[in-house]
C-alpha positions in Angstrom: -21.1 -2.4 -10.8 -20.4 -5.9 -12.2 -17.9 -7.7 -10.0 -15.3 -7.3 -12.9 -12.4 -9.0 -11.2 -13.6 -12.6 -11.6 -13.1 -13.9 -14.4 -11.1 -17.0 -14.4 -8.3 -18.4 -16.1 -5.4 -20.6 -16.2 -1.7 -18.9 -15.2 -0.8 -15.9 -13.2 1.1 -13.0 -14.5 3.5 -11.3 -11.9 3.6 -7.8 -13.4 1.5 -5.1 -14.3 3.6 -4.6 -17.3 3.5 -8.0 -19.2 2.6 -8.7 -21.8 3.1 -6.8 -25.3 1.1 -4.2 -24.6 2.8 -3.6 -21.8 5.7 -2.9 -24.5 3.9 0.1 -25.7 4.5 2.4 -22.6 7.0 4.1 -20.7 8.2 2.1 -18.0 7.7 2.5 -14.2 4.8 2.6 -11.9 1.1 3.3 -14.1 1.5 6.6 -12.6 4.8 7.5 -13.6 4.2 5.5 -17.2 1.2 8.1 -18.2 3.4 11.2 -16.6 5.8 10.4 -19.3 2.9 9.1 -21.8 1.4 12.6 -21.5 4.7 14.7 -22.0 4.6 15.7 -25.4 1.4 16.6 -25.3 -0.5 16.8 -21.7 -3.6 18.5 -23.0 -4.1 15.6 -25.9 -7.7 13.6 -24.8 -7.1 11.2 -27.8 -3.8 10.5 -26.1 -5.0 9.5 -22.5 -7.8 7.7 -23.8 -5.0 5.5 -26.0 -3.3 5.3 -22.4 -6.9 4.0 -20.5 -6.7 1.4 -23.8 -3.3 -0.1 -23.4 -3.8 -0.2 -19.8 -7.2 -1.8 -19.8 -6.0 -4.5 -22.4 -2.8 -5.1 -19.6 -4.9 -5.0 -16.6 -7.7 -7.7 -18.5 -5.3 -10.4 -19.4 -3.9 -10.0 -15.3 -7.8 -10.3 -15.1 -8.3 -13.6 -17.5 -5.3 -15.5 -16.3 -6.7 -14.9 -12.2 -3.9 -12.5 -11.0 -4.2 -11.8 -7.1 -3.5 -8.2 -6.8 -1.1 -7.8 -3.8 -1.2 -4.5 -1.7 1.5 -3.0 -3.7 0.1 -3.5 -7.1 -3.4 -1.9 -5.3 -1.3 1.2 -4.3 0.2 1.5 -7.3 -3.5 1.5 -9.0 -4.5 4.0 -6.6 -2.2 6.2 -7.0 -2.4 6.3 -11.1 -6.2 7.0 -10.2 -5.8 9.3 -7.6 -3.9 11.7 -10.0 -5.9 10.8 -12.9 -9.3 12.0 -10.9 -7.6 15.1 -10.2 -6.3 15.6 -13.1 -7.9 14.4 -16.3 -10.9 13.1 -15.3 -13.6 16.0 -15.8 -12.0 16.8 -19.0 -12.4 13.7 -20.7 -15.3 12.4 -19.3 -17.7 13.0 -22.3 -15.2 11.2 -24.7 -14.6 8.2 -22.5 -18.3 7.9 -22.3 -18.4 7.8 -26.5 -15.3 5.3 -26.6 -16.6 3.1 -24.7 -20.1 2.8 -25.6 -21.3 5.2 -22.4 -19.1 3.1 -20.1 -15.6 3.7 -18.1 -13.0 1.7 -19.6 -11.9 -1.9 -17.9 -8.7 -0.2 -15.6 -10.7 2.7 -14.6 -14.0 -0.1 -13.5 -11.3 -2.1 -12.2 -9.6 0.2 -10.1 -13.1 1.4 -8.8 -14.0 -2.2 -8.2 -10.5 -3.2 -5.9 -11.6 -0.1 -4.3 -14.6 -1.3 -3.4 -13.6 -3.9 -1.9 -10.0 -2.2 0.2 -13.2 0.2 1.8 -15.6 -2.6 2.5 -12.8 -4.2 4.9 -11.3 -1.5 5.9 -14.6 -0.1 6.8 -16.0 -3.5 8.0 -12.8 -3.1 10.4 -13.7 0.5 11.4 -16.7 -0.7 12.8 -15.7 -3.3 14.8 -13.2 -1.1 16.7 -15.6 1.7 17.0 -17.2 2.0 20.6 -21.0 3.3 20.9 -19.8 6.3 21.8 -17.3 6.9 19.2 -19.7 6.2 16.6 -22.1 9.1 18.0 -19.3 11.4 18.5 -18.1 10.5 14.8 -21.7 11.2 13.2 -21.6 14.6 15.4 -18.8 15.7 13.9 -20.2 14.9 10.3 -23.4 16.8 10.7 -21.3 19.6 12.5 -19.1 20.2 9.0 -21.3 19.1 6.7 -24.0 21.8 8.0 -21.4 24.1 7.4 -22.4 25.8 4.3 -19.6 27.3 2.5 -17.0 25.9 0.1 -14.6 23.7 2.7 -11.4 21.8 2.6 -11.3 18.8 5.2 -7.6 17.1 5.9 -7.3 14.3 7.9 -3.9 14.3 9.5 -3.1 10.7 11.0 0.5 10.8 11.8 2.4 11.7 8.5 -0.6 10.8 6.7 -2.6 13.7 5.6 -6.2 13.4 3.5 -7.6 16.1 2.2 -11.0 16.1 0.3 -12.9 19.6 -1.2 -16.8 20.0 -0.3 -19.2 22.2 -2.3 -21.1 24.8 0.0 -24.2 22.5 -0.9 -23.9 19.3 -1.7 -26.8 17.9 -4.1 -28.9 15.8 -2.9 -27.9 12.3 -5.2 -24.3 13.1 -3.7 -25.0 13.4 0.1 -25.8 9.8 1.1 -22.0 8.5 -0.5 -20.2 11.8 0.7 -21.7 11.9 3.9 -21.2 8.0 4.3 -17.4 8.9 2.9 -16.3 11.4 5.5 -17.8 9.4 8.4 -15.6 6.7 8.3 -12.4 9.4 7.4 -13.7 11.0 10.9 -14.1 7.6 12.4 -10.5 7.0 11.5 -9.3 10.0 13.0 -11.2 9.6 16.2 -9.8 6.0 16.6 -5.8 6.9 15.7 -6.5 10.2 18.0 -5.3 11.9 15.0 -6.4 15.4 13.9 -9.2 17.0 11.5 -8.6 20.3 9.7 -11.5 22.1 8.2 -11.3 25.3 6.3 -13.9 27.2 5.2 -13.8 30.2 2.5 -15.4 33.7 4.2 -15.4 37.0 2.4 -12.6 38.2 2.5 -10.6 34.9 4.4 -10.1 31.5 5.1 -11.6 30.3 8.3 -9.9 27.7 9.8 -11.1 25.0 13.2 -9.6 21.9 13.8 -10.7 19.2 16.2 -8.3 16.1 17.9 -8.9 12.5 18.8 -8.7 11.6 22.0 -8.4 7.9 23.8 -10.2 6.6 20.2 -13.3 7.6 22.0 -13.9 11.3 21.3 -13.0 14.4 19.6 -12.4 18.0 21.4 -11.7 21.3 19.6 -8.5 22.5 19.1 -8.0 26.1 20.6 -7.1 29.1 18.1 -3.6 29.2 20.2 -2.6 25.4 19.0 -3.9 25.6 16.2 -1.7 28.7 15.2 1.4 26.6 16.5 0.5 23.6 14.2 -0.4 25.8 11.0 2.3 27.4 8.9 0.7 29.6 7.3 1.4 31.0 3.8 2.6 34.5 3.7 -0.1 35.2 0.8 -3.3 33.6 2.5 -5.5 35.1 5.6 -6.3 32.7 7.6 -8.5 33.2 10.8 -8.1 30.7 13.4 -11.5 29.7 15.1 -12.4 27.2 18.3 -15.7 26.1 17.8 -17.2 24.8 21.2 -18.8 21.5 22.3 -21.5 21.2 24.3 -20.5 24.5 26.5 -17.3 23.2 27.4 -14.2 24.6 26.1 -11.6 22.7 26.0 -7.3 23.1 26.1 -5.6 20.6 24.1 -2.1 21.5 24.0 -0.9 18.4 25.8 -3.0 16.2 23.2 -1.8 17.5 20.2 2.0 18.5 21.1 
């Protein structure tokens, strides 16, 4: 990808909103703006690619005229793409790709590009704080659930913050080297915060579920099927089965780390 967020120009805009075309959507966050751009008609394409155009033209004049994107305008990117991943993306892919000549638009490359860029420091960061051994224990744990091979949900829980991405039972082969290279440094972070991984895995006829803890940003140690129970609430409608996978051939108690 083109490093789309250098072009140079002469002033500096101080909202994501300026401009006239800002004038042509809902106010509040990007997020909230296409919420309420959507709500006459949430299943319209034609109408969230006219929101991807608006924004793009808002989001290339910031562009032309240098604008330094601070960490809350980032977040508030994020967000807007966060939800529109989850949300639109699949379902409009094929007509973006005929709008815009079999390219994204500029606010969804732009967003992908700042991205770029938050995980190459972030992860640049990462690395520096990561002992030897955290860095093997870390690429253990990434083989150990990606060998796993069944549909999974993995959340990262470091303090409030929880992360939760989906896996395919078999990831294809042209997507293994990014996911892989993904989770790594979500594990990584985990390990170093000594916060907590929660993987579940679909079975027959329930949802397995193991969870492993940080400890001393050095390590991680299963979680026992006991405190694990404790930390879950479980939904009245879902059958969960608690598991404690093992390490080496120790087992290990964890209450007092993750109480």
């Amino acid at each position: 990808m083109s490093n789309i967020l250098k072009r140079r120009g002469k002033e500096k805009r101080k909202k994501l909103e300026a401009g006239l075309a800002g004038d042509m959507l809902p106010p509040g966050t990007m997020l909230v703006s296409f919420k309420k751009y959507m709500l006459d008609e949430p299943d319209s394409i034609d109408r969230v690619l006219d929101y991807l155009n608006i924004r793009s033209a808002i989001l290339s004049g910031l562009v032309d005229k240098d604008h330094e994107f601070d960490a809350d305008e980032r977040q508030e990117m994020y967000d807007f793409y966060d939800y529109f991943l989850e949300n639109y993306d699949d379902k409009t892919k094929l007509a973006r790709m005929e709008r815009w000549n079999g390219e994204e638009p500029f606010v969804i490359q732009a967003i992908q590009n700042l991205y770029d860029q938050d995980n190459e420091v972030y992860r640049s960061d990462l690395d520096e704080r990561m002992s030897a051994k955290a860095k093997i224990e870390t690429a253990a744990l990434v083989d150990r659930i990606l060998n796993i091979q069944k549909e999974k949900v993995i959340s990262i829980v470091i303090g409030n913050d929880v992360f939760s991405v989906g896996l395919d039972a078999i990831i294809k082969p042209e997507d293994l080297k990014k996911t892989k290279e993904n989770l790594y440094y979500s594990c990584a972070e985990m390990i170093l915060e000594s916060g907590l991984a929660i993987v579940c895995t679909k079975a027959e006829d329930c949802t397995e579920v193991f969870a492993v803890v940080g400890v001393n940003g050095n390590e991680w140690l299963p979680v026992s099927k006991e405190d694990l129970s404790d930390l879950l609430d479980e939904d009245e409608d879902e059958n969960l089965e608690y598991v404690e996978i093992e390490k080496i051939s120790r087992r290990i108690l964890v209450t007092s780390v993750v109480s």
